[in-house]
PDB file as gemmi writes it, atoms N, CA and C in Angstrom:
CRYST1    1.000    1.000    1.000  90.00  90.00  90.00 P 1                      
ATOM      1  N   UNK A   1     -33.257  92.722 132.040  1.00  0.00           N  
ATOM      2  CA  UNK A   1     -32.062  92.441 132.823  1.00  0.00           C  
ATOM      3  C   UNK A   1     -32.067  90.970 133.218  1.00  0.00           C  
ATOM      4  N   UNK A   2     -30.756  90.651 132.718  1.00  0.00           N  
ATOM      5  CA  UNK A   2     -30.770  88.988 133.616  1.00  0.00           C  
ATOM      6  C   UNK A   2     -30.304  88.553 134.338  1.00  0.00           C  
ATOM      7  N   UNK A   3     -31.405  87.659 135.461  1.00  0.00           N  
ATOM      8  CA  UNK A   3     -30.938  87.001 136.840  1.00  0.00           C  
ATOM      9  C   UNK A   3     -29.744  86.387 136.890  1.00  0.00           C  
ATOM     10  N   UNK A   4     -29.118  86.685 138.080  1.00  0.00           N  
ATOM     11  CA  UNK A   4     -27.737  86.045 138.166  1.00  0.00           C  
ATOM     12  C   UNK A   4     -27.940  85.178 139.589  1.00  0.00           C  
ATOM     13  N   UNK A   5     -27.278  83.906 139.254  1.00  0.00           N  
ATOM     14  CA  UNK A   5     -27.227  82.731 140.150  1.00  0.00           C  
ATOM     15  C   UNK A   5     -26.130  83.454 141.156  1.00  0.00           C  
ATOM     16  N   UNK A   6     -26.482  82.540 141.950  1.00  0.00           N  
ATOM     17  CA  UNK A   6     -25.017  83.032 143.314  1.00  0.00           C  
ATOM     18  C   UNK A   6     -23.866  83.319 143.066  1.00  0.00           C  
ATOM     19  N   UNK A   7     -23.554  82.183 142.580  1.00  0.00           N  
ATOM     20  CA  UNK A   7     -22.057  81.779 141.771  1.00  0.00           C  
ATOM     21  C   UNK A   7     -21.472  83.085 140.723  1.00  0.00           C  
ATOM     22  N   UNK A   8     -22.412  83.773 140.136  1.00  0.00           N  
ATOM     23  CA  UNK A   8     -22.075  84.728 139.035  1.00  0.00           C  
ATOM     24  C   UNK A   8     -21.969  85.974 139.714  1.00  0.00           C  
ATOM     25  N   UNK A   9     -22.340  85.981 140.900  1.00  0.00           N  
ATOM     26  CA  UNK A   9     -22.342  87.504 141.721  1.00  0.00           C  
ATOM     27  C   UNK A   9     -21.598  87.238 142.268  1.00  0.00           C  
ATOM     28  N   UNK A  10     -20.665  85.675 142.772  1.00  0.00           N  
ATOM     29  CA  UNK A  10     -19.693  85.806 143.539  1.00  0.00           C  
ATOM     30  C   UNK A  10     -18.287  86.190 142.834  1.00  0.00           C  
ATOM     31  N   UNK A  11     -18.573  85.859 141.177  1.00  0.00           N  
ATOM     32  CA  UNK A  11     -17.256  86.181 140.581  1.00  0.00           C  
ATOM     33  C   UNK A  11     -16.855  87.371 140.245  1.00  0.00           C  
ATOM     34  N   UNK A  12     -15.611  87.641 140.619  1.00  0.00           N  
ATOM     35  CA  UNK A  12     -14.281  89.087 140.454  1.00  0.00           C  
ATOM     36  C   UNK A  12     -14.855  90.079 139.403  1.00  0.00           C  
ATOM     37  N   UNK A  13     -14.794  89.180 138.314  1.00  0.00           N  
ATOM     38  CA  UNK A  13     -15.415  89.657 137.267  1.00  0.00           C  
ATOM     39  C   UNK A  13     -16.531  90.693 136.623  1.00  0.00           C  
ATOM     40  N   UNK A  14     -17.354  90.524 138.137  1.00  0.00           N  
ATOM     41  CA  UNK A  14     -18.764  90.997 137.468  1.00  0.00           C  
ATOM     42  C   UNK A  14     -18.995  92.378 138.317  1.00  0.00           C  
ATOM     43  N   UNK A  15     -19.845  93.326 137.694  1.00  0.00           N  
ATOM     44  CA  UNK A  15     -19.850  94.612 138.412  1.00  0.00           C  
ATOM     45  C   UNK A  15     -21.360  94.241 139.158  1.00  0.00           C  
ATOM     46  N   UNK A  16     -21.602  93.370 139.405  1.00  0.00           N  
ATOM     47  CA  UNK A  16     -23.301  93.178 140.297  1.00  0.00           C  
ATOM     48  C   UNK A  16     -22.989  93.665 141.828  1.00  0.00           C  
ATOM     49  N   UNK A  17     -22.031  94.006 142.543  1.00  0.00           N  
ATOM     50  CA  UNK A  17     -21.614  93.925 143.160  1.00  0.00           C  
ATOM     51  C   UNK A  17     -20.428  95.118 143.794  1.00  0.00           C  
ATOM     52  N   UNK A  18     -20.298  95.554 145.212  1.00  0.00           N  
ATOM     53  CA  UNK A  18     -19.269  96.605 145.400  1.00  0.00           C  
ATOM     54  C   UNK A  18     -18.383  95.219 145.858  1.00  0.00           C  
ATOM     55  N   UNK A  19     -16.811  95.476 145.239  1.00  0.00           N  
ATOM     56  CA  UNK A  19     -15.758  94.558 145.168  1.00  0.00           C  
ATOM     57  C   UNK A  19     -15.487  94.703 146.708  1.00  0.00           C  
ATOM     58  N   UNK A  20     -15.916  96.033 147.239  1.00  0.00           N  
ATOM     59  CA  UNK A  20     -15.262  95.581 149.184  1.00  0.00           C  
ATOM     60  C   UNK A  20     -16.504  95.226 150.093  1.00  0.00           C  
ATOM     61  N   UNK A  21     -17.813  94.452 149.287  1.00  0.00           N  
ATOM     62  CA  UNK A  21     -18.487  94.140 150.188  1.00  0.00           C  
ATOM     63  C   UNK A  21     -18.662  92.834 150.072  1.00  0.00           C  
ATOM     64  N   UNK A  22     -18.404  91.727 151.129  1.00  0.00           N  
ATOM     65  CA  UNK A  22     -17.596  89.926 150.564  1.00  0.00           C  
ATOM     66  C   UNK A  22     -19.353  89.826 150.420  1.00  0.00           C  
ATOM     67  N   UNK A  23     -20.623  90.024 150.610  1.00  0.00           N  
ATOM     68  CA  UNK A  23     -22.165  89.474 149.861  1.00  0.00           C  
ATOM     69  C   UNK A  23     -22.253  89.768 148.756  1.00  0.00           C  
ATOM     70  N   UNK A  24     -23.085  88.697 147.823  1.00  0.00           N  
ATOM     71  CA  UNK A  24     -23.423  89.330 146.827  1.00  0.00           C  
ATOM     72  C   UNK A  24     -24.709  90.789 146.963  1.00  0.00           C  
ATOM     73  N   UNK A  25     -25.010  91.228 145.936  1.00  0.00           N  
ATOM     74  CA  UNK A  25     -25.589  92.466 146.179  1.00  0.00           C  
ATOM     75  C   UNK A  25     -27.021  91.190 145.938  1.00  0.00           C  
ATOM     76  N   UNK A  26     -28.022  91.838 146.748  1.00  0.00           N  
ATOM     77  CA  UNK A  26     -29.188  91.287 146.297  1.00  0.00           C  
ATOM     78  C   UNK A  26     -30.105  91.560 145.047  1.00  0.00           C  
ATOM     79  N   UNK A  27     -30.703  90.913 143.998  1.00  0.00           N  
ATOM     80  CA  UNK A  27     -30.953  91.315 142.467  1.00  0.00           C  
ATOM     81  C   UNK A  27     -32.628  91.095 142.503  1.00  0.00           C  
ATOM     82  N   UNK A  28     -33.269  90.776 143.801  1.00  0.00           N  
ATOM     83  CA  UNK A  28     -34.236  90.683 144.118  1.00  0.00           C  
ATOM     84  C   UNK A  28     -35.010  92.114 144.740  1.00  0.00           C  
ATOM     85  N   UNK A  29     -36.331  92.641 144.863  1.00  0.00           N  
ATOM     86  CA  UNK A  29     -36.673  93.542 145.139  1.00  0.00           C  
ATOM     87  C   UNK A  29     -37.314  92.455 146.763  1.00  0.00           C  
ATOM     88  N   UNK A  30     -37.317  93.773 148.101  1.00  0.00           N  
ATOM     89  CA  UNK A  30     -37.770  93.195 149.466  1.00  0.00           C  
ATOM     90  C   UNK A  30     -39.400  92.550 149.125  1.00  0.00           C  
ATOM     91  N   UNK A  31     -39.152  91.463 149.603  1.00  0.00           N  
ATOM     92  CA  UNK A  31     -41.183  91.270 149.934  1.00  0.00           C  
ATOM     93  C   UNK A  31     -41.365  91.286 151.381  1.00  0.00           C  
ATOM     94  N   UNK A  32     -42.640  91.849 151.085  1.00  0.00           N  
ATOM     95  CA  UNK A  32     -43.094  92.277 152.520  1.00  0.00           C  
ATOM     96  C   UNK A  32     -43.381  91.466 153.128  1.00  0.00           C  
ATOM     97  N   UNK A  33     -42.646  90.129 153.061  1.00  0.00           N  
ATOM     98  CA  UNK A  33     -42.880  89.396 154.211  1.00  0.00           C  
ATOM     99  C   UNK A  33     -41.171  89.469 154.769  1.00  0.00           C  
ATOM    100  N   UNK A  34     -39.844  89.581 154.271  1.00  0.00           N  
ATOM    101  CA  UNK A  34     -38.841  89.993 154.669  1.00  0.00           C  
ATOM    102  C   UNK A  34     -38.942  91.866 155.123  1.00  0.00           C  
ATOM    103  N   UNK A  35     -39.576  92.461 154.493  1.00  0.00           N  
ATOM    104  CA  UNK A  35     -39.771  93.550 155.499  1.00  0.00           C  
ATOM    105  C   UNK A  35     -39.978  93.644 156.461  1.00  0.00           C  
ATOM    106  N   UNK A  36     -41.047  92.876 156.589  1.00  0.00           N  
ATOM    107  CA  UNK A  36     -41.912  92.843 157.850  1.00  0.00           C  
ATOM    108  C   UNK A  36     -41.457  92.231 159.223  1.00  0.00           C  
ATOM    109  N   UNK A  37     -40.406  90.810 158.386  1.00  0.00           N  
ATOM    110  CA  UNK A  37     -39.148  90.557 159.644  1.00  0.00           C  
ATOM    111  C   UNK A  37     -38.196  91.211 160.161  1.00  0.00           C  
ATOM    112  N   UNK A  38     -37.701  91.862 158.839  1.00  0.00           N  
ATOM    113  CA  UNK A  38     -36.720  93.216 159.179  1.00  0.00           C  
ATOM    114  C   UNK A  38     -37.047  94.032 160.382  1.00  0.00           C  
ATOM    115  N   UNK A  39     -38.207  94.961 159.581  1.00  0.00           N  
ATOM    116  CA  UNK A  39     -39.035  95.717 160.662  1.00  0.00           C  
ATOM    117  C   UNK A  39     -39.657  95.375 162.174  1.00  0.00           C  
ATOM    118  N   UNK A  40     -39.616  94.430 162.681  1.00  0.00           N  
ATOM    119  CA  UNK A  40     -39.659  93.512 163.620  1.00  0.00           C  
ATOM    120  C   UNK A  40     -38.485  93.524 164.259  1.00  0.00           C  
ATOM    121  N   UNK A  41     -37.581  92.814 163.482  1.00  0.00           N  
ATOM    122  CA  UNK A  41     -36.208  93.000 164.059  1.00  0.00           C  
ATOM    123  C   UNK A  41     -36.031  94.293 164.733  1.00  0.00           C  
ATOM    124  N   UNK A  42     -35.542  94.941 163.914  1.00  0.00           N  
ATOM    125  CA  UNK A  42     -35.737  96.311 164.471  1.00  0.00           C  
ATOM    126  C   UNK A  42     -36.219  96.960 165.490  1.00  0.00           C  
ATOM    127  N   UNK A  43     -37.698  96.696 165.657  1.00  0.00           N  
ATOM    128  CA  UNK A  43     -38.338  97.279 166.765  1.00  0.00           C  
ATOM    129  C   UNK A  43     -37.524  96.508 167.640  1.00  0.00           C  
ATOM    130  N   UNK A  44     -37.851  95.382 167.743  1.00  0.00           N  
ATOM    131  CA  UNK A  44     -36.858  94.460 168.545  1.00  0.00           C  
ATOM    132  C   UNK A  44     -35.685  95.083 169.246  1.00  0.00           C  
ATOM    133  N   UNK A  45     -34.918  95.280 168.633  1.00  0.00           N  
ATOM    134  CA  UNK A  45     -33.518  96.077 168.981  1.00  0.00           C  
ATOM    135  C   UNK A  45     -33.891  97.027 169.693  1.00  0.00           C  
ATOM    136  N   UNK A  46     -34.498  98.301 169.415  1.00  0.00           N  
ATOM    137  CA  UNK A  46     -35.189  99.587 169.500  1.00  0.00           C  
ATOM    138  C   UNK A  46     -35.522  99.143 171.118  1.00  0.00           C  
ATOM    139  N   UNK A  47     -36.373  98.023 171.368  1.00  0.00           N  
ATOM    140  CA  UNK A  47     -36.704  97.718 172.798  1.00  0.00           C  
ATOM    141  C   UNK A  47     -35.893  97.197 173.644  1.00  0.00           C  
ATOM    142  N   UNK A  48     -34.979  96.275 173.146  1.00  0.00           N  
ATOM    143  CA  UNK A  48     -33.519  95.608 173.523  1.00  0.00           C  
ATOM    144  C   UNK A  48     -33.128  97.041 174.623  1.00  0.00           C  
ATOM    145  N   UNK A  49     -32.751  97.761 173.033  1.00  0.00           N  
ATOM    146  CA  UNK A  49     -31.540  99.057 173.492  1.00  0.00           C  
ATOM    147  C   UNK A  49     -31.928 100.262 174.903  1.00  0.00           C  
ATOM    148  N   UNK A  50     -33.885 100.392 174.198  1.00  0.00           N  
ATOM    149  CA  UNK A  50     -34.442 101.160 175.305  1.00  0.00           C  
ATOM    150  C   UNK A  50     -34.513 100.554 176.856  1.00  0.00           C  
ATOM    151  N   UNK A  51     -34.423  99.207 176.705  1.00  0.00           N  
ATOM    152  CA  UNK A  51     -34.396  98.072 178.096  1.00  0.00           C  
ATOM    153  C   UNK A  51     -32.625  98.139 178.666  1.00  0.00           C  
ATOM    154  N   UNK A  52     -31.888  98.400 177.615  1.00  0.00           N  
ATOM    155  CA  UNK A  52     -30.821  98.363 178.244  1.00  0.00           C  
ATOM    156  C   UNK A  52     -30.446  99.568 178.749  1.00  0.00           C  
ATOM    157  N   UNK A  53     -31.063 101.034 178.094  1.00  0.00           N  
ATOM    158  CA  UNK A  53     -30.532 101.982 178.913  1.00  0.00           C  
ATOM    159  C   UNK A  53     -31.447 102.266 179.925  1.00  0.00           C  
ATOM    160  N   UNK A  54     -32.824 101.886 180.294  1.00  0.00           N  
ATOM    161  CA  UNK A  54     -33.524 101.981 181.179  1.00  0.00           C  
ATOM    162  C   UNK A  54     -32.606 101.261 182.487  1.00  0.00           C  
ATOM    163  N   UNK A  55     -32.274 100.176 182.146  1.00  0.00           N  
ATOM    164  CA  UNK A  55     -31.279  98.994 183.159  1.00  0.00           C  
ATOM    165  C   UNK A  55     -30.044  99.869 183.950  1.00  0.00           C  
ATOM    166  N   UNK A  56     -29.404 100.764 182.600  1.00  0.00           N  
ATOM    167  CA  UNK A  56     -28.325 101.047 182.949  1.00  0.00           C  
ATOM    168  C   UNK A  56     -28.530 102.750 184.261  1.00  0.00           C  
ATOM    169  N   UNK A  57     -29.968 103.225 184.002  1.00  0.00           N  
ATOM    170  CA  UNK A  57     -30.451 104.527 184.495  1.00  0.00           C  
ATOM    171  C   UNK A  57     -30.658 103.467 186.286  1.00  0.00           C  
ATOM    172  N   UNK A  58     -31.743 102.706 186.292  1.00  0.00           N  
ATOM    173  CA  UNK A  58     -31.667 102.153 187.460  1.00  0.00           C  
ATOM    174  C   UNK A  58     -30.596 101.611 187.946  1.00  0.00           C  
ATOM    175  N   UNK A  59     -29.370 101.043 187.724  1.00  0.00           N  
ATOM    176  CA  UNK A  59     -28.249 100.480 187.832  1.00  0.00           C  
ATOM    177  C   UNK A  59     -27.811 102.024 188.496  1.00  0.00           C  
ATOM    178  N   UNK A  60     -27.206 102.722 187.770  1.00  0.00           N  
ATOM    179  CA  UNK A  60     -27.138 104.171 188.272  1.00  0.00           C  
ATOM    180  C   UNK A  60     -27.842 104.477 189.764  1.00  0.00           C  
ATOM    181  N   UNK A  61     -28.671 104.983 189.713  1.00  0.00           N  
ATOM    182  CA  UNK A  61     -29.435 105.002 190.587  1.00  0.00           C  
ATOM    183  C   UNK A  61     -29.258 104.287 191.587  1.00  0.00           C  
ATOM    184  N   UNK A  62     -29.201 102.722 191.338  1.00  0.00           N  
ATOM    185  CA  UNK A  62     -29.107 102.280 193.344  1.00  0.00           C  
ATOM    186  C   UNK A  62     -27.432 102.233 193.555  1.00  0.00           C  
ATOM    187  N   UNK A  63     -26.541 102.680 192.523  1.00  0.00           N  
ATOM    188  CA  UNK A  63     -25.524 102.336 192.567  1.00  0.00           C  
ATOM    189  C   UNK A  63     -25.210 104.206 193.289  1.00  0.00           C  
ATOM    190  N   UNK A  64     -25.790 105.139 193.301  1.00  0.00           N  
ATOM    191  CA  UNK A  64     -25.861 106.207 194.148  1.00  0.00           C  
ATOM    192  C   UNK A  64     -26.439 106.115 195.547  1.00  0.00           C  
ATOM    193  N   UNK A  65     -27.562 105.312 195.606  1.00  0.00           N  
ATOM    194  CA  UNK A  65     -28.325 104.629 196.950  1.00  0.00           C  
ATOM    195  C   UNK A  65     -26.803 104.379 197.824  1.00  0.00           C  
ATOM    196  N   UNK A  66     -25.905 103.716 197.124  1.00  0.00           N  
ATOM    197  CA  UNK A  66     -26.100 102.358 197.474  1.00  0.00           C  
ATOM    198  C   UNK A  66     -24.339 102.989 198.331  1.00  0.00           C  
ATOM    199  N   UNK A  67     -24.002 104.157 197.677  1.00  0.00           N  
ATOM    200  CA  UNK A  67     -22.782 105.057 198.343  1.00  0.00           C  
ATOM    201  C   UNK A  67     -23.575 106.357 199.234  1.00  0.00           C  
ATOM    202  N   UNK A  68     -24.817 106.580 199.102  1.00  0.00           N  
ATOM    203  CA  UNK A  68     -25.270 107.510 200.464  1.00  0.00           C  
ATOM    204  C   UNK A  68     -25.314 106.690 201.764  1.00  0.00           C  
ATOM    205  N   UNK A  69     -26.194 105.493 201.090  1.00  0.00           N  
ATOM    206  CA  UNK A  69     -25.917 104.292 202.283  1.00  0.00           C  
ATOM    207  C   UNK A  69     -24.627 104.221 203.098  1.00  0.00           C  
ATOM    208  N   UNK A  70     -23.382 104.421 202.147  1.00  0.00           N  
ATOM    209  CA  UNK A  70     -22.407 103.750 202.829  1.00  0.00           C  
ATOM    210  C   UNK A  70     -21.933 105.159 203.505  1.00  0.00           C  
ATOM    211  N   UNK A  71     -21.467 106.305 202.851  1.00  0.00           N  
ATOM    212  CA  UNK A  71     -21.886 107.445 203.688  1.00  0.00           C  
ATOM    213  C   UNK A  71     -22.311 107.660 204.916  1.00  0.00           C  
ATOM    214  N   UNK A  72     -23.714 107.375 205.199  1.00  0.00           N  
ATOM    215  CA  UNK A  72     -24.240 107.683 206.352  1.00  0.00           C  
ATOM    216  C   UNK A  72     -23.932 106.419 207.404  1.00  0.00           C  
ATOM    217  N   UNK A  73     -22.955 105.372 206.719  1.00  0.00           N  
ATOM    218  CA  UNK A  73     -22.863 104.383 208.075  1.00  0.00           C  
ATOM    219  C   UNK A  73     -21.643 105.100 208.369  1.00  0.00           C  
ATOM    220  N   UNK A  74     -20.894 105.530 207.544  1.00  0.00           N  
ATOM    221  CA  UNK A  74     -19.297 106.205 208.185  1.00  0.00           C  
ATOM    222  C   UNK A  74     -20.217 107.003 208.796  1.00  0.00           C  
ATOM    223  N   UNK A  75     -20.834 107.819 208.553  1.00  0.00           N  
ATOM    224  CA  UNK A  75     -21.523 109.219 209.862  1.00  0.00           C  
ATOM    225  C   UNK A  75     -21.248 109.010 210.946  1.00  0.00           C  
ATOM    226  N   UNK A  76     -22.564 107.655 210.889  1.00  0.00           N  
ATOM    227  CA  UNK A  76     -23.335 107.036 212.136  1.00  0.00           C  
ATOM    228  C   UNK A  76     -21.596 106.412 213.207  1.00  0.00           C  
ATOM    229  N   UNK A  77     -21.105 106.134 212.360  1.00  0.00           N  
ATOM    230  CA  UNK A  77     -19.671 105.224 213.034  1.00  0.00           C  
ATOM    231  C   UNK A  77     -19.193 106.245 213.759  1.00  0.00           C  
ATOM    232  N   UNK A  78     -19.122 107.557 212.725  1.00  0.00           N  
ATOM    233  CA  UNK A  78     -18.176 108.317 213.777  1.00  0.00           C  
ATOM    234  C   UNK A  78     -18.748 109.111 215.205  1.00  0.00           C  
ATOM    235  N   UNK A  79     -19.908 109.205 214.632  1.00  0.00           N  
ATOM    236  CA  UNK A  79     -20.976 109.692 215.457  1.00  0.00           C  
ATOM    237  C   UNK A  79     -21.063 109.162 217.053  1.00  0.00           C  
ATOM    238  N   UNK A  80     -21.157 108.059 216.706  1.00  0.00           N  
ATOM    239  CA  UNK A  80     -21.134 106.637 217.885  1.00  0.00           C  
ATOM    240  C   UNK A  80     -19.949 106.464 218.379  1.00  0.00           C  
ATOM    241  N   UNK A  81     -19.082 106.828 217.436  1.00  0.00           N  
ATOM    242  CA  UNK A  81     -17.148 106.746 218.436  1.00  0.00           C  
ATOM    243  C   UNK A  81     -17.243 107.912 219.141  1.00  0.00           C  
ATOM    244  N   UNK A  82     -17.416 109.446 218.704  1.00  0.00           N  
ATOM    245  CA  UNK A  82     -17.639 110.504 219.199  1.00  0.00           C  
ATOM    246  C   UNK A  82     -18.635 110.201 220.632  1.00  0.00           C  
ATOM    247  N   UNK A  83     -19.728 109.371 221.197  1.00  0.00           N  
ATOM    248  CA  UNK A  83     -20.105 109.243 221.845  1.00  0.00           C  
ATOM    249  C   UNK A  83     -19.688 108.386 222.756  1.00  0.00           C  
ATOM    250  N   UNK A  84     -19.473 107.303 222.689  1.00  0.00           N  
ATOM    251  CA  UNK A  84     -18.237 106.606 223.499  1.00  0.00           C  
ATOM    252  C   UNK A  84     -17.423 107.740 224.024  1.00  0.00           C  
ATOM    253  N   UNK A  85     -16.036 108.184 223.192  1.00  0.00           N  
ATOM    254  CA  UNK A  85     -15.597 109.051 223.812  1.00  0.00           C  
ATOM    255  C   UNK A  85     -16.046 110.243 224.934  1.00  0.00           C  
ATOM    256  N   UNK A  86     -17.145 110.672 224.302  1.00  0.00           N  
ATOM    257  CA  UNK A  86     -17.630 111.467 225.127  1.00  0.00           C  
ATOM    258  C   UNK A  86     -18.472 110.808 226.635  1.00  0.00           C  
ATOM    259  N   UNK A  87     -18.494 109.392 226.420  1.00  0.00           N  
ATOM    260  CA  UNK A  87     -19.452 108.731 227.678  1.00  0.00           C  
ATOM    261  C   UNK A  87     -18.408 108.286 228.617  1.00  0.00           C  
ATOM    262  N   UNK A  88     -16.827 107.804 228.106  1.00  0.00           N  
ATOM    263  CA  UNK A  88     -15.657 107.276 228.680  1.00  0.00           C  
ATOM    264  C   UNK A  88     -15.536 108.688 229.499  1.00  0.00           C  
ATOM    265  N   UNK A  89     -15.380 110.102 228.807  1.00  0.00           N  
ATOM    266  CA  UNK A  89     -14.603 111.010 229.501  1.00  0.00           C  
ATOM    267  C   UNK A  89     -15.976 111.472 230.827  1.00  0.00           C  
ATOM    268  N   UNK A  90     -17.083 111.526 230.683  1.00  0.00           N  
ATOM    269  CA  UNK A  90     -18.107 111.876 231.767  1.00  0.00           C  
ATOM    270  C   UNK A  90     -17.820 110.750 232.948  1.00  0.00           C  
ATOM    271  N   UNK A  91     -17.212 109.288 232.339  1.00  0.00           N  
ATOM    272  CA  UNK A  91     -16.972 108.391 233.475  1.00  0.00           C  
ATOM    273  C   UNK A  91     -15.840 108.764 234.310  1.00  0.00           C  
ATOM    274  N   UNK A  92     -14.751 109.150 233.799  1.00  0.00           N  
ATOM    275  CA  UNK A  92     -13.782 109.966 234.418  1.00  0.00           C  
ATOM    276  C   UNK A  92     -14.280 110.667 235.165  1.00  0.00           C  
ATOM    277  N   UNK A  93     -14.808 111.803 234.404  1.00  0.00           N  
ATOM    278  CA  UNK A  93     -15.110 113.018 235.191  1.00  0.00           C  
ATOM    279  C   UNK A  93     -15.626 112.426 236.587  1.00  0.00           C  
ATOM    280  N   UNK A  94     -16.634 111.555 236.864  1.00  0.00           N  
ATOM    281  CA  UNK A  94     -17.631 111.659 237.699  1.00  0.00           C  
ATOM    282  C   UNK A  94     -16.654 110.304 238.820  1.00  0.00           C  
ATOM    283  N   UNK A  95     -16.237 109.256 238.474  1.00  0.00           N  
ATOM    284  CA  UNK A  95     -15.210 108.982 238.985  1.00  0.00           C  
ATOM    285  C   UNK A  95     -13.918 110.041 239.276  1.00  0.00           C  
ATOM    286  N   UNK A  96     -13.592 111.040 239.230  1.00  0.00           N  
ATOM    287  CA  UNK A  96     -12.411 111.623 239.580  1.00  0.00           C  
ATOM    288  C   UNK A  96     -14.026 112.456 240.983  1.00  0.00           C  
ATOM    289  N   UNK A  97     -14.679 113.304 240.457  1.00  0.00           N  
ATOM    290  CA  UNK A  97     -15.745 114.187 241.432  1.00  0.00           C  
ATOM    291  C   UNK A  97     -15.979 112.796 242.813  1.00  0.00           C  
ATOM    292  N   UNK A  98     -16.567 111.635 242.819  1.00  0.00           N  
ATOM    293  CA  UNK A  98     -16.504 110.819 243.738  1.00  0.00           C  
ATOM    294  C   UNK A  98     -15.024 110.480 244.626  1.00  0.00           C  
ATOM    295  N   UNK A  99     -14.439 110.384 244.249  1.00  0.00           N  
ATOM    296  CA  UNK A  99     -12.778 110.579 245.108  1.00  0.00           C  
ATOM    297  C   UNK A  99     -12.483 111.798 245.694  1.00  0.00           C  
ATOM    298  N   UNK A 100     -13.388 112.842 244.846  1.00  0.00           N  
ATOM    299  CA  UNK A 100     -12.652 114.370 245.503  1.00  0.00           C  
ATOM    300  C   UNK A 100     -14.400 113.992 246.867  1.00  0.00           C  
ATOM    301  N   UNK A 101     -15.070 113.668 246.478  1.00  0.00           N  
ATOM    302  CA  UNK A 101     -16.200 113.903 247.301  1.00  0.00           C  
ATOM    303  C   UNK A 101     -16.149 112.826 248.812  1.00  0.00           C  
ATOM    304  N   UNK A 102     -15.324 112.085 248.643  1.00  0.00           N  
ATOM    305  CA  UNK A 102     -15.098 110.576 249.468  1.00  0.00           C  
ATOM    306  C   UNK A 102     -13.923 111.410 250.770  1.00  0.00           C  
ATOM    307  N   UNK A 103     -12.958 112.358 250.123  1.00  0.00           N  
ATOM    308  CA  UNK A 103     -11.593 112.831 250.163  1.00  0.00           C  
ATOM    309  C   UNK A 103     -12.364 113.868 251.273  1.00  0.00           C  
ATOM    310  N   UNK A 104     -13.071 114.724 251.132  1.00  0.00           N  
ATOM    311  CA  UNK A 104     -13.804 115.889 251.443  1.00  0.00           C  
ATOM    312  C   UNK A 104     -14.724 115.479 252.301  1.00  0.00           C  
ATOM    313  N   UNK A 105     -15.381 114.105 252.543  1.00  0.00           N  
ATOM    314  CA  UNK A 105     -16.243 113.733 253.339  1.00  0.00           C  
ATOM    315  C   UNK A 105     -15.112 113.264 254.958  1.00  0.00           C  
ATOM    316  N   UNK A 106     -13.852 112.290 254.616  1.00  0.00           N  
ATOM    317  CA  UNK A 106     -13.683 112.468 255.339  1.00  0.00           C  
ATOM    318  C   UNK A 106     -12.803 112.976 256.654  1.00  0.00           C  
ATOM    319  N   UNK A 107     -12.776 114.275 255.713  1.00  0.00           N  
ATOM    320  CA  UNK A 107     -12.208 115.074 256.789  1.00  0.00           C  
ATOM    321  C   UNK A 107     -12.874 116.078 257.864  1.00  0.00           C  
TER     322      UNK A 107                                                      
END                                                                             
């Protein structure tokens, strides 16, 4: 079989090649020193991808933190208005009991 220059795999003409893929086809067999980059690559990615969904699991995660957090400050807010209220109305109360007790003393 004979080697074909660039130029001859780039032309219309020739079947070296699938017509809907714009590279030439390669006419070379891999050496294992392009394997071995390949395969590299690869892992590469493989760790990329496992780093990115690890990222995206913790991302998750404080991004649930991060709405219990906000959760428990509405609680705490209402919690603390509920107490006010309830400390305003005992001031009443005990201000209205001192007037009835002032009222009652002196008669």
């Amino acid at each position: 079989m004979k080697r074909r220059n660039r130029h001859e795999l780039d032309s219309p003409n020739l079947g070296g090649h699938l017509p809907h893929h714009p590279t030439p086809a390669i006419t070379f067999p891999l050496t294992a020193k392009v394997w071995m980059k390949d395969s590299r690559m690869f892992a590469l990615m493989a760790k990329m991808k496992t780093g990115q969904d690890e990222m995206r699991s913790v991302q998750e995660r404080l991004e649930q933190e991060m709405r219990r957090e906000q959760e428990m400050r509405r609680e705490q807010e209402r919690l603390e208005q509920g107490m006010r209220r309830e400390q305003e109305r005992m001031n009443k109360f005990k201000k209205k009991l001192r007037i009835q007790f002032e009222l009652a003393m002196k008669r």
